[in-house]
PDB file as gemmi writes it, atoms N, CA and C in Angstrom:
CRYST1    1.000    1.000    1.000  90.00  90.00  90.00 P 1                      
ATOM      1  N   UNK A   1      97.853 122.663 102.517  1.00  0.00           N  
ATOM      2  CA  UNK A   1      96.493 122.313 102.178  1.00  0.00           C  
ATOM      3  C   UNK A   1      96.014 121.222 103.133  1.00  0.00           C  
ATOM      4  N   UNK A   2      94.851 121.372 103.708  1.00  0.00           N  
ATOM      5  CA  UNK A   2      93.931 120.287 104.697  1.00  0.00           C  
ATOM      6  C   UNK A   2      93.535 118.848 104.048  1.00  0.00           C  
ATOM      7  N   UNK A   3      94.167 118.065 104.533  1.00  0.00           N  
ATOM      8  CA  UNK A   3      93.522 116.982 103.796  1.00  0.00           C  
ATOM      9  C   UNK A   3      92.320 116.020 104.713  1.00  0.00           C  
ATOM     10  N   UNK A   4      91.430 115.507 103.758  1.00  0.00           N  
ATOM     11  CA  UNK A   4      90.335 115.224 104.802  1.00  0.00           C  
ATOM     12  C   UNK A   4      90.482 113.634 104.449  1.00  0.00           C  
ATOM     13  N   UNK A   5      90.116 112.400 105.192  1.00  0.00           N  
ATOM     14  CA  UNK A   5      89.989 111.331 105.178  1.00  0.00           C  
ATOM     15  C   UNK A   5      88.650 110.956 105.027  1.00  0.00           C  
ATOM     16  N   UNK A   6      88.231 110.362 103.788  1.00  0.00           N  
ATOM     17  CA  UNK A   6      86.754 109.807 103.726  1.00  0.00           C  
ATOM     18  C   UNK A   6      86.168 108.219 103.442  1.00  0.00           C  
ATOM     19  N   UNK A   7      86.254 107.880 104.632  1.00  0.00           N  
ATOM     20  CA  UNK A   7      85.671 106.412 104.964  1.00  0.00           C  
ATOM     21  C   UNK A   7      84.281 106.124 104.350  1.00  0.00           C  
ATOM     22  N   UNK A   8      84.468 104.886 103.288  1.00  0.00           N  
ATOM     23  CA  UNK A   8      83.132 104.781 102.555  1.00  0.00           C  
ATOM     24  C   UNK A   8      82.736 103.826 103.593  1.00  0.00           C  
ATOM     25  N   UNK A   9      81.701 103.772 104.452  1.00  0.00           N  
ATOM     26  CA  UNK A   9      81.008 102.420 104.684  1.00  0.00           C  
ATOM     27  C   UNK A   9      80.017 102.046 104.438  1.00  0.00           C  
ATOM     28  N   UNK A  10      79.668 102.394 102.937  1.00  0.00           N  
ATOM     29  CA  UNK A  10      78.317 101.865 102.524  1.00  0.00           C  
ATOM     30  C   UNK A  10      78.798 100.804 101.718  1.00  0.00           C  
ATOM     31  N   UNK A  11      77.674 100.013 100.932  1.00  0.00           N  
ATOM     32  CA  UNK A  11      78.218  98.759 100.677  1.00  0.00           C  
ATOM     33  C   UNK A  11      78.683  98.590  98.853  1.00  0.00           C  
ATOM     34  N   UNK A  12      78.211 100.172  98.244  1.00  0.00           N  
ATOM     35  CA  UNK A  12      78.815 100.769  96.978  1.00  0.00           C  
ATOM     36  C   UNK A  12      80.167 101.626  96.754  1.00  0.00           C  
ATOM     37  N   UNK A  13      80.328 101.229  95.895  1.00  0.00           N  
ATOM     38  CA  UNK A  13      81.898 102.330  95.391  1.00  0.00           C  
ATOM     39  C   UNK A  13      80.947 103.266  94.851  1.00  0.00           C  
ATOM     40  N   UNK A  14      82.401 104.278  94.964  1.00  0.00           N  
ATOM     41  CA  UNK A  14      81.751 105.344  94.146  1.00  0.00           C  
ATOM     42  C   UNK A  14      83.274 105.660  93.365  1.00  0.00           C  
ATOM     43  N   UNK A  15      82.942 106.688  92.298  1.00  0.00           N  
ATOM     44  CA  UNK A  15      84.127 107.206  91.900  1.00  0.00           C  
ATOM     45  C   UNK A  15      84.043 108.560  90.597  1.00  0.00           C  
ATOM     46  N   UNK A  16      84.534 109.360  91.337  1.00  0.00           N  
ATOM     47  CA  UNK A  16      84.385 110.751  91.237  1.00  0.00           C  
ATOM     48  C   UNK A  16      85.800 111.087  90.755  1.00  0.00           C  
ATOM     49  N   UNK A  17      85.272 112.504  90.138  1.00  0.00           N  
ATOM     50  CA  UNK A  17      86.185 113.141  90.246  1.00  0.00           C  
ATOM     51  C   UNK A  17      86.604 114.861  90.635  1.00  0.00           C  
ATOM     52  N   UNK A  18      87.896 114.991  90.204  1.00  0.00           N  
ATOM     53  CA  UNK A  18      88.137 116.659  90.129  1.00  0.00           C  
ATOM     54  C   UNK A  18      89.086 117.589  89.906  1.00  0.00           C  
ATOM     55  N   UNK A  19      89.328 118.222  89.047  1.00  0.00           N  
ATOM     56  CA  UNK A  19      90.466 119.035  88.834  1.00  0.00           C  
ATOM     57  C   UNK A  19      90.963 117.854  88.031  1.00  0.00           C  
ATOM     58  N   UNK A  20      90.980 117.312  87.567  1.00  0.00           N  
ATOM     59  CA  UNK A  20      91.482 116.545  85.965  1.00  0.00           C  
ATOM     60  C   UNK A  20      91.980 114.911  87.046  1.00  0.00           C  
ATOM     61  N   UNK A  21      91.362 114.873  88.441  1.00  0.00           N  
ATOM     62  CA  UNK A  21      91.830 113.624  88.981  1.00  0.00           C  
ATOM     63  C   UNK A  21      90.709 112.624  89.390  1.00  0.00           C  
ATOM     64  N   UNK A  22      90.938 111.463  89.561  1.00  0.00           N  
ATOM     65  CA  UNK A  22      90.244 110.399  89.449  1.00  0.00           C  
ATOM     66  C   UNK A  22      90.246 109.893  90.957  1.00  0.00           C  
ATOM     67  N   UNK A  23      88.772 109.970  91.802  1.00  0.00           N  
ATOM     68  CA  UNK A  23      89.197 109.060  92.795  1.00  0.00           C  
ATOM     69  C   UNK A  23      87.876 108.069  93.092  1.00  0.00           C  
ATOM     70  N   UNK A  24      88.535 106.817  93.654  1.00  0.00           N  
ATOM     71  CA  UNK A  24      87.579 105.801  94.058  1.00  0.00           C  
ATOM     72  C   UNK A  24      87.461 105.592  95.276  1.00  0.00           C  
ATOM     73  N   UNK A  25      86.233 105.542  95.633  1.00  0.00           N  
ATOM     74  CA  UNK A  25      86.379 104.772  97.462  1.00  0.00           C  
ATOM     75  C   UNK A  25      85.146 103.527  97.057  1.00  0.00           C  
ATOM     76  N   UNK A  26      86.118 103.142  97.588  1.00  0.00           N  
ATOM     77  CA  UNK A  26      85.611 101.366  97.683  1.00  0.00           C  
ATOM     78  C   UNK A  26      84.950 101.066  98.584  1.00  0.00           C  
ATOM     79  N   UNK A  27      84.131 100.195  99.309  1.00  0.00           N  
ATOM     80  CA  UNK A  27      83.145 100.254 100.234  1.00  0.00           C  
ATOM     81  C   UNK A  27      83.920  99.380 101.367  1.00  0.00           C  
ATOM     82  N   UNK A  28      83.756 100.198 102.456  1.00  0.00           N  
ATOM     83  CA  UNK A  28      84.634  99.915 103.807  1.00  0.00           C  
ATOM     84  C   UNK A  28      86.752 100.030 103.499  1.00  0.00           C  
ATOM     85  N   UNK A  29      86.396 101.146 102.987  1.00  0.00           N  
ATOM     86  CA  UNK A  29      87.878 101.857 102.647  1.00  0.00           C  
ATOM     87  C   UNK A  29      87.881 103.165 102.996  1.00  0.00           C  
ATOM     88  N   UNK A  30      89.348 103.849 103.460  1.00  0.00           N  
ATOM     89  CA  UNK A  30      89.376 105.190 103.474  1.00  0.00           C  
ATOM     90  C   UNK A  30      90.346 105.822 102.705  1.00  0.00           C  
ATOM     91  N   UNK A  31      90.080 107.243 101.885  1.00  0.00           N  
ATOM     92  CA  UNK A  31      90.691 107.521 101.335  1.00  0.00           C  
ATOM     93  C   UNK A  31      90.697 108.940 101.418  1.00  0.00           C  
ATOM     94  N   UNK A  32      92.394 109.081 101.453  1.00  0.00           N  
ATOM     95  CA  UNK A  32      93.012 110.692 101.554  1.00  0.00           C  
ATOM     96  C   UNK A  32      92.783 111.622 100.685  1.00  0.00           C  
ATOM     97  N   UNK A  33      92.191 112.938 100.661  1.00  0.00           N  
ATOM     98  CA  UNK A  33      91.800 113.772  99.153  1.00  0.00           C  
ATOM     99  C   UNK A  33      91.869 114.803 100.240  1.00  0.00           C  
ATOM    100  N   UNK A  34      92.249 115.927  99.003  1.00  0.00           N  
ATOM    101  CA  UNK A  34      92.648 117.371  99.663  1.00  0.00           C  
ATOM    102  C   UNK A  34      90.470 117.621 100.163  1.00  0.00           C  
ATOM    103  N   UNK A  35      90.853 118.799 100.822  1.00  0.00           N  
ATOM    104  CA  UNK A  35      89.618 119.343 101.693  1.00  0.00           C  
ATOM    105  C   UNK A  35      88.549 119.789 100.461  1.00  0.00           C  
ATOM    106  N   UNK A  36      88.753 120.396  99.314  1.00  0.00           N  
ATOM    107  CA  UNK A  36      88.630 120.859  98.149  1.00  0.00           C  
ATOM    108  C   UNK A  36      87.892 119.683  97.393  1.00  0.00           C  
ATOM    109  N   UNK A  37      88.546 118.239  97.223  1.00  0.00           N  
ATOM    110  CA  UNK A  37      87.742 117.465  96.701  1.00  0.00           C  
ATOM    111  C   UNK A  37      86.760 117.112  97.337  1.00  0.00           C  
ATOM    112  N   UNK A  38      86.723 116.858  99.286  1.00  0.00           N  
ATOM    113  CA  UNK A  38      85.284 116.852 100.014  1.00  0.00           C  
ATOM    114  C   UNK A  38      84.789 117.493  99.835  1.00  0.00           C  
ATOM    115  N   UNK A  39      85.076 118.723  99.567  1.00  0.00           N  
ATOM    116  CA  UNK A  39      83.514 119.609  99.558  1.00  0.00           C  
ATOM    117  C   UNK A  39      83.341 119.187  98.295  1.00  0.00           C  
ATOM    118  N   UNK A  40      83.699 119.354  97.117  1.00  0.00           N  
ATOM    119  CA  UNK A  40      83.274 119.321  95.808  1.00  0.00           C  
ATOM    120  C   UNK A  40      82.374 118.036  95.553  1.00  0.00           C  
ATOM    121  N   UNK A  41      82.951 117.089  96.055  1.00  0.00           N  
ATOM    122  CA  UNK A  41      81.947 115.396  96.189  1.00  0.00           C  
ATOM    123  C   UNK A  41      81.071 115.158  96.843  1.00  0.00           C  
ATOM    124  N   UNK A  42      80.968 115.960  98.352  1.00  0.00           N  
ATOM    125  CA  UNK A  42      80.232 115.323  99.426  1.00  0.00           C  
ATOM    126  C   UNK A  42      79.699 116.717 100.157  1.00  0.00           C  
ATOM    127  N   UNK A  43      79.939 117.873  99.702  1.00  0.00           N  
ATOM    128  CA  UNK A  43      79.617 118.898 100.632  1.00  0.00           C  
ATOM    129  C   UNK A  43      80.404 119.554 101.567  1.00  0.00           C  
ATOM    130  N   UNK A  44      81.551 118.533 101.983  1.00  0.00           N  
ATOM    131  CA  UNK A  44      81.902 119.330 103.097  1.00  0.00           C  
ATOM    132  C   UNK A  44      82.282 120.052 103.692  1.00  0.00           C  
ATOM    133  N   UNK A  45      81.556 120.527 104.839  1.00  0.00           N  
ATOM    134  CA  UNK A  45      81.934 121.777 105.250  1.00  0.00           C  
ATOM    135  C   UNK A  45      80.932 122.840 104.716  1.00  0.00           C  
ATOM    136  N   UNK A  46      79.478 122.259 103.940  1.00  0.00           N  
ATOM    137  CA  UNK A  46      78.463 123.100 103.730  1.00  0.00           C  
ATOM    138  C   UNK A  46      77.458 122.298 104.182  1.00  0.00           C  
ATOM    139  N   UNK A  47      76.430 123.193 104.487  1.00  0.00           N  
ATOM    140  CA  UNK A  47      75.190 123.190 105.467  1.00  0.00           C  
ATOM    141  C   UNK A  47      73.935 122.834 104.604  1.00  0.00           C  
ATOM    142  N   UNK A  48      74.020 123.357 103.080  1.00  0.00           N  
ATOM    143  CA  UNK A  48      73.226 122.656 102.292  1.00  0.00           C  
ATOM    144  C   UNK A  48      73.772 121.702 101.749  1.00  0.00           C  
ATOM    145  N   UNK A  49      73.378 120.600 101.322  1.00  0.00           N  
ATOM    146  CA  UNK A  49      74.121 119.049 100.776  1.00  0.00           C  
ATOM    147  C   UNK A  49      73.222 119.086  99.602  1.00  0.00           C  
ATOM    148  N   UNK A  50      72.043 119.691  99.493  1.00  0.00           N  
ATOM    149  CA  UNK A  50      71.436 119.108  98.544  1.00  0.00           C  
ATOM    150  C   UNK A  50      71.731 119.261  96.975  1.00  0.00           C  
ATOM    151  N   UNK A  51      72.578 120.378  96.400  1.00  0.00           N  
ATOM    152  CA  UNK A  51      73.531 120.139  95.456  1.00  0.00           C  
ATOM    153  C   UNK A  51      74.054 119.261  95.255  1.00  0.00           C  
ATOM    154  N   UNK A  52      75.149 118.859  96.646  1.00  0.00           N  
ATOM    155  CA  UNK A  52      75.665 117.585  96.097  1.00  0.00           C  
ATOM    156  C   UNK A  52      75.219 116.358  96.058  1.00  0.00           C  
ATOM    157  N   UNK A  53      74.412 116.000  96.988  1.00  0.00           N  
ATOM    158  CA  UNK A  53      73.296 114.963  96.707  1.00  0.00           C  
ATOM    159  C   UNK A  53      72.751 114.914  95.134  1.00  0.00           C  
ATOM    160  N   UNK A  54      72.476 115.608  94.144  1.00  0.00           N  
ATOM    161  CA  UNK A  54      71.630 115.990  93.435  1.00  0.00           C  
ATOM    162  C   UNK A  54      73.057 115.654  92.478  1.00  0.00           C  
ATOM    163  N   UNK A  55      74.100 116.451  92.474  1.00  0.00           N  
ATOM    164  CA  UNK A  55      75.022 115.733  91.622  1.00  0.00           C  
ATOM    165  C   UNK A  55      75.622 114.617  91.966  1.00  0.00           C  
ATOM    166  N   UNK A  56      75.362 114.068  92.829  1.00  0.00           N  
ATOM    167  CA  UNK A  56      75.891 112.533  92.869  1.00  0.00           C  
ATOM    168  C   UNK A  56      74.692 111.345  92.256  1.00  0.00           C  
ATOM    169  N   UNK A  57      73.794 111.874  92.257  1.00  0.00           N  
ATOM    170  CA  UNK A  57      72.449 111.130  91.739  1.00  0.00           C  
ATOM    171  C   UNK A  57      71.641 110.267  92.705  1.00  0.00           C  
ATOM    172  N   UNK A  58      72.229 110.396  94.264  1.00  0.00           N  
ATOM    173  CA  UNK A  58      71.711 110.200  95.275  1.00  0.00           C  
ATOM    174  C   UNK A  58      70.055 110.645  95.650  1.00  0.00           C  
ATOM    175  N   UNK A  59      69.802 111.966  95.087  1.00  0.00           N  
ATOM    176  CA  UNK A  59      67.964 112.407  95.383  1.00  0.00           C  
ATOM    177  C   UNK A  59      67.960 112.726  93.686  1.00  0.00           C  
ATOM    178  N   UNK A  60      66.781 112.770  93.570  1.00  0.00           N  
ATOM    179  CA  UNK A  60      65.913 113.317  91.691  1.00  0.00           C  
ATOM    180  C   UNK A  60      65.357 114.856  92.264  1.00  0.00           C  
ATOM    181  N   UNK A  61      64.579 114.848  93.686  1.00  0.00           N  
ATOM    182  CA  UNK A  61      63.821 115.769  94.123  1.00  0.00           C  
ATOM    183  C   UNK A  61      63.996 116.080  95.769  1.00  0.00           C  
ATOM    184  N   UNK A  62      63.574 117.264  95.936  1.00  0.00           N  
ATOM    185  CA  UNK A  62      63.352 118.031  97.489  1.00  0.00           C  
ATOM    186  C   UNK A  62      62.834 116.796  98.171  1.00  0.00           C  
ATOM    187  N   UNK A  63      61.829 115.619  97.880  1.00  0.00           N  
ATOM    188  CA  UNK A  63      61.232 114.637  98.672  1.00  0.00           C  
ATOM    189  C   UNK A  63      62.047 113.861  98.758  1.00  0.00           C  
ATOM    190  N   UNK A  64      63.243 113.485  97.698  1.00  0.00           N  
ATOM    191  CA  UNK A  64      64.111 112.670  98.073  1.00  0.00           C  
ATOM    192  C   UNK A  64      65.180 113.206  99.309  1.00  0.00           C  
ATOM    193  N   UNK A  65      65.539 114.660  99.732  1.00  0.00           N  
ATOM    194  CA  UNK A  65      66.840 114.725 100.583  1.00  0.00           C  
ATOM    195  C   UNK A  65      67.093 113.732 101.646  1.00  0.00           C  
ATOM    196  N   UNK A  66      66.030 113.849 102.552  1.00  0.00           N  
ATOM    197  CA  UNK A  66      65.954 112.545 103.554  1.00  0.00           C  
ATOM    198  C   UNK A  66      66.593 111.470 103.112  1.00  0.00           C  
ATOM    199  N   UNK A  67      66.238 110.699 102.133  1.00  0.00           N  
ATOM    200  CA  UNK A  67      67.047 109.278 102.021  1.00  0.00           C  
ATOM    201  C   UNK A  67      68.250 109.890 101.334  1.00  0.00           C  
ATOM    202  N   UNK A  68      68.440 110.850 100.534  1.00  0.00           N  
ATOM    203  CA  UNK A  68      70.166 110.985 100.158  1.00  0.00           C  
ATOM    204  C   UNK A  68      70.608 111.312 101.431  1.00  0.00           C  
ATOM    205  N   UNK A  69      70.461 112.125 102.474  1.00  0.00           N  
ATOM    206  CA  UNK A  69      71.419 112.701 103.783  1.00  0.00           C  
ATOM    207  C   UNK A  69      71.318 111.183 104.394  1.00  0.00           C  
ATOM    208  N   UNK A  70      70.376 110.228 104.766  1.00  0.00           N  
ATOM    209  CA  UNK A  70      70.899 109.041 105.022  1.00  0.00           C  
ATOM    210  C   UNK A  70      71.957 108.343 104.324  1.00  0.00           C  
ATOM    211  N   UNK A  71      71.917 108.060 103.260  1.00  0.00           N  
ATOM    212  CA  UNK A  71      72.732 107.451 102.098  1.00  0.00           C  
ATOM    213  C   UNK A  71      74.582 108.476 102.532  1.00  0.00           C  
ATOM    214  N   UNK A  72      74.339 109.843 102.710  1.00  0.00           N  
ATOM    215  CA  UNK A  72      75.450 110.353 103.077  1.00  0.00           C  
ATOM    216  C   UNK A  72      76.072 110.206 104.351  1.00  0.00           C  
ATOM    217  N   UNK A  73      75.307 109.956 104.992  1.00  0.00           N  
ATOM    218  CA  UNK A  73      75.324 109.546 106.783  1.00  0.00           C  
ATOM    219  C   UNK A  73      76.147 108.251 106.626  1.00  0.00           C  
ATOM    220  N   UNK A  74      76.008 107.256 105.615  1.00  0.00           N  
ATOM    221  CA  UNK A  74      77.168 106.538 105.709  1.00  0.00           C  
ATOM    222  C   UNK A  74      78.714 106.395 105.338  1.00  0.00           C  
ATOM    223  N   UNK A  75      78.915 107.393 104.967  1.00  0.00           N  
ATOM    224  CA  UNK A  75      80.187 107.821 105.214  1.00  0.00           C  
ATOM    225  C   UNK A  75      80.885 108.990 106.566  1.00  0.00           C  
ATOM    226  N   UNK A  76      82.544 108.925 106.070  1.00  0.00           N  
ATOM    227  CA  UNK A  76      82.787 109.795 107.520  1.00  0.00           C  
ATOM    228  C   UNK A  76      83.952 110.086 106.948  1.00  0.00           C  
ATOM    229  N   UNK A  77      84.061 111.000 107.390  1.00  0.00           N  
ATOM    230  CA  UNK A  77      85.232 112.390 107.183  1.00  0.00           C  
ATOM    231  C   UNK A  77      85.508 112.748 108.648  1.00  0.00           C  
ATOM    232  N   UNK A  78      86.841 112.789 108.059  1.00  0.00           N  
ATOM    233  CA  UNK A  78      87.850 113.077 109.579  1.00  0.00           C  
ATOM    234  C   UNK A  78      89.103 113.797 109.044  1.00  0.00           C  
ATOM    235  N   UNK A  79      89.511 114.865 110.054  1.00  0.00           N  
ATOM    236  CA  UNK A  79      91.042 114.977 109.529  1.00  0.00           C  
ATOM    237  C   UNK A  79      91.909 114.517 109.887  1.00  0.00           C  
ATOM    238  N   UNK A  80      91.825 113.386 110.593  1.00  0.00           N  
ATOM    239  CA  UNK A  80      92.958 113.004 110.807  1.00  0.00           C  
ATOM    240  C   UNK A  80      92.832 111.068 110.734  1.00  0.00           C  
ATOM    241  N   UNK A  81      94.064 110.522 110.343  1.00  0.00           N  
ATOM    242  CA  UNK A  81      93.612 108.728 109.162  1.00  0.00           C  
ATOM    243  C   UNK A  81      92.858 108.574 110.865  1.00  0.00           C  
ATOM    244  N   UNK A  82      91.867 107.394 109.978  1.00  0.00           N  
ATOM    245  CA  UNK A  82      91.675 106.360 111.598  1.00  0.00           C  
ATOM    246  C   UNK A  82      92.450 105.103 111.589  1.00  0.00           C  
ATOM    247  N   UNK A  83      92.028 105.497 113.100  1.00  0.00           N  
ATOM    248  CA  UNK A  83      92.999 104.160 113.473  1.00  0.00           C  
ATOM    249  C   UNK A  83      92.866 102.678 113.143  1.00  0.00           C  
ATOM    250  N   UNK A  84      93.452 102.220 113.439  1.00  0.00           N  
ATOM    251  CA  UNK A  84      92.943 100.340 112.391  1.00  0.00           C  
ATOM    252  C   UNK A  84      92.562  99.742 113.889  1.00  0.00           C  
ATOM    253  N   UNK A  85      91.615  98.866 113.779  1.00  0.00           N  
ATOM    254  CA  UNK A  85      91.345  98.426 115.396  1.00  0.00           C  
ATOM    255  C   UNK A  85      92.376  96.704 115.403  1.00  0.00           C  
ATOM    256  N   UNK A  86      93.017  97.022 116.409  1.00  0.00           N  
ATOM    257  CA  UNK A  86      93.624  95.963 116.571  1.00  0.00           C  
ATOM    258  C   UNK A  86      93.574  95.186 117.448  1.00  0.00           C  
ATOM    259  N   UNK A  87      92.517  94.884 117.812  1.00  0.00           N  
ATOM    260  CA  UNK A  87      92.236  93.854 119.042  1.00  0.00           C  
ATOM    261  C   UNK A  87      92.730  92.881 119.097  1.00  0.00           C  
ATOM    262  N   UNK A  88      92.740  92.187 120.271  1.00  0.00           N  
ATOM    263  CA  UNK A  88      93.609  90.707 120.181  1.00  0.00           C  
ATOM    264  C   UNK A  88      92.755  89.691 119.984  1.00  0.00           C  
ATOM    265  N   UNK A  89      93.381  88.384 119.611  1.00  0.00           N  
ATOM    266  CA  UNK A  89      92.222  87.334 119.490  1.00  0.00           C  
ATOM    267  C   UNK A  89      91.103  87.265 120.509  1.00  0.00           C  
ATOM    268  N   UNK A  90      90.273  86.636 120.910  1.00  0.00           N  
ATOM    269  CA  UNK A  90      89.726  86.317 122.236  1.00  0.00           C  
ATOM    270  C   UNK A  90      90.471  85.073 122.462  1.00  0.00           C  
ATOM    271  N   UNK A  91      91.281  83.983 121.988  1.00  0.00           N  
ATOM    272  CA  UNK A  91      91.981  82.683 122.505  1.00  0.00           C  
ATOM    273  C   UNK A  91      93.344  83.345 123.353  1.00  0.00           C  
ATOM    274  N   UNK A  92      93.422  84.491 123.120  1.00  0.00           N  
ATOM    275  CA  UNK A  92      94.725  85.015 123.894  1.00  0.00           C  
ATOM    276  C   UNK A  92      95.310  84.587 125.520  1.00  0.00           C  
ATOM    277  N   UNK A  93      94.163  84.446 126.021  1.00  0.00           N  
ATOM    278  CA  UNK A  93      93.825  84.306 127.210  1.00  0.00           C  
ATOM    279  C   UNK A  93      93.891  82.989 128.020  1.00  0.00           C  
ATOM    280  N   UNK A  94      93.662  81.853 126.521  1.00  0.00           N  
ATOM    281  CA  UNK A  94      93.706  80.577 127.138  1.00  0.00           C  
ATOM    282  C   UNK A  94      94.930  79.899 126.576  1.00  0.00           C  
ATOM    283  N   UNK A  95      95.201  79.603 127.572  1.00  0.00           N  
ATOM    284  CA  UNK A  95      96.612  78.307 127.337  1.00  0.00           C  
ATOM    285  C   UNK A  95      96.858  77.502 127.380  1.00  0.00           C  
ATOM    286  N   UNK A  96      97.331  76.605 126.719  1.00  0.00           N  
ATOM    287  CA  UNK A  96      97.092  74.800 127.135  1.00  0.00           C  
ATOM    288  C   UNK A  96      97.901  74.675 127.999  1.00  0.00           C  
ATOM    289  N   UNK A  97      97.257  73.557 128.738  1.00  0.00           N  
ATOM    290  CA  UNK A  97      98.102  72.840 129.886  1.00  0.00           C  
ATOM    291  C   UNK A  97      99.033  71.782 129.099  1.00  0.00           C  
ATOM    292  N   UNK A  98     100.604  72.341 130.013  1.00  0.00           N  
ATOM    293  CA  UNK A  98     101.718  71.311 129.199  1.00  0.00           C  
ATOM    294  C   UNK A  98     101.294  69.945 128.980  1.00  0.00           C  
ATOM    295  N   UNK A  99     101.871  69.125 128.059  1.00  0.00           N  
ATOM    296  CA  UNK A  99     101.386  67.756 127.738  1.00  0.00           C  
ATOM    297  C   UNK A  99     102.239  67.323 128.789  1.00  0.00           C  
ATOM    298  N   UNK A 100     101.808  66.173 129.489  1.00  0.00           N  
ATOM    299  CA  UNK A 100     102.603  65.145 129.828  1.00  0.00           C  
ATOM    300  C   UNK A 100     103.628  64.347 129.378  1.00  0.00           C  
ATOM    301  N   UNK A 101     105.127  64.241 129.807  1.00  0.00           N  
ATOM    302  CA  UNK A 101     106.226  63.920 128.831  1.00  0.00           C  
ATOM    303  C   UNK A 101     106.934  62.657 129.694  1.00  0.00           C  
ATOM    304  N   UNK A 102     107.310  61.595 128.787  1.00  0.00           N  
ATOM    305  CA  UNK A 102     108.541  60.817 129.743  1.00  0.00           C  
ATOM    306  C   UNK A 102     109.280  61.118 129.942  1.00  0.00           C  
ATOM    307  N   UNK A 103     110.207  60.927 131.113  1.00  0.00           N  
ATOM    308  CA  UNK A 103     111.492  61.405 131.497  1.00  0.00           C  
ATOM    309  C   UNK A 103     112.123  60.458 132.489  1.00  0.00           C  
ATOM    310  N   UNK A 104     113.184  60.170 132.039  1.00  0.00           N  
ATOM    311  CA  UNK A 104     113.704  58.819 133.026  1.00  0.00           C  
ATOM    312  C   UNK A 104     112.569  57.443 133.488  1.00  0.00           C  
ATOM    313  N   UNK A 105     111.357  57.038 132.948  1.00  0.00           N  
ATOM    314  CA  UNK A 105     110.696  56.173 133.043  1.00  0.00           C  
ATOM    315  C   UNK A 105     109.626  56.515 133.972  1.00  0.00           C  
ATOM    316  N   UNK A 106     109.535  57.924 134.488  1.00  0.00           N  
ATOM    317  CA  UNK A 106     108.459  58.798 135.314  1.00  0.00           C  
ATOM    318  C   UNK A 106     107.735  59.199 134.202  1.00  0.00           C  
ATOM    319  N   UNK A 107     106.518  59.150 134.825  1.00  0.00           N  
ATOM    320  CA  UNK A 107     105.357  60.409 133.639  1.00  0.00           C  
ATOM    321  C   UNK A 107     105.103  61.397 134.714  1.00  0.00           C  
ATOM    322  N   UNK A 108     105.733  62.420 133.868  1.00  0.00           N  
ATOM    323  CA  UNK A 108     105.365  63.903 134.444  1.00  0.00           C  
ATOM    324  C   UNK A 108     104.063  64.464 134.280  1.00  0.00           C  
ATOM    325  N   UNK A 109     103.134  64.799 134.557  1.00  0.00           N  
ATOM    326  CA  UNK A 109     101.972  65.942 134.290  1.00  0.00           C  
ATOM    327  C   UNK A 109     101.356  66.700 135.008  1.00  0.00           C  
ATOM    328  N   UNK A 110     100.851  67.365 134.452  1.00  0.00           N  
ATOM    329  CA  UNK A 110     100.372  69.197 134.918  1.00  0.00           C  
ATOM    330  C   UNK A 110      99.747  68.831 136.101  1.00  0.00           C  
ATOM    331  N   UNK A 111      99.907  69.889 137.040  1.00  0.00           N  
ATOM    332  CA  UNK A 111      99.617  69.682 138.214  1.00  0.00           C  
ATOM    333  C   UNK A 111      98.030  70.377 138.411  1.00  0.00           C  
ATOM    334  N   UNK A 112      96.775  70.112 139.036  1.00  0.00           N  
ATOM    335  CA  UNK A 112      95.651  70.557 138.583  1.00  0.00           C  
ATOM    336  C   UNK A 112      95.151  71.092 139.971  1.00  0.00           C  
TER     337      UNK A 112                                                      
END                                                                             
């Protein structure tokens, strides 16, 4: 079975369900659910949304689809997890210059 990854990045949870199971996505979380629960929650993989818009309580009416397909536009489905971004600090780069130390009654320091 396909499992799809669905990244909430809106700034609401939601929490659905299906087939007698319970799932939550938390806002700026991703979460693993067979292909079966995306479509059933979010459409996917169908060309009309406005069912599911309509059962999520996202539009009331045909004038609402526009702002529900936005409202859906903030999420993302992928099959495969994403990656975690791991950038490095930006201080990575800078290094202090050694301290100056006594040694035998000389002061040593960094040469500039």
């Amino acid at each position: 079975m396909l499992t799809i990854f669905v990244t909430n990045n809106s700034d609401l949870a939601l929490i659905d369900g299906w087939n007698g199971v319970e799932y939550t996505f938390k806002p700026n979380s991703t979460v693993e659910v067979p292909e079966l629960v995306a479509k059933h929650v979010f459409g996917y993989g169908d060309n009309d949304k406005e069912p599911y818009l309509a059962r999520l309580g996202w539009i009331k009416s045909k004038n609402d689809i526009d702002e529900g397909i936005k409202k859906l536009s903030e999420w993302e489905f992928s099959t495969e997890a994403p990656k975690k971004d791991r950038s490095l600090s930006p201080m990575v780069e800078k290094v202090p210059l050694p301290v100056a130390r006594r040694a035998g009654g000389k002061v040593l320091s960094a040469v500039k």
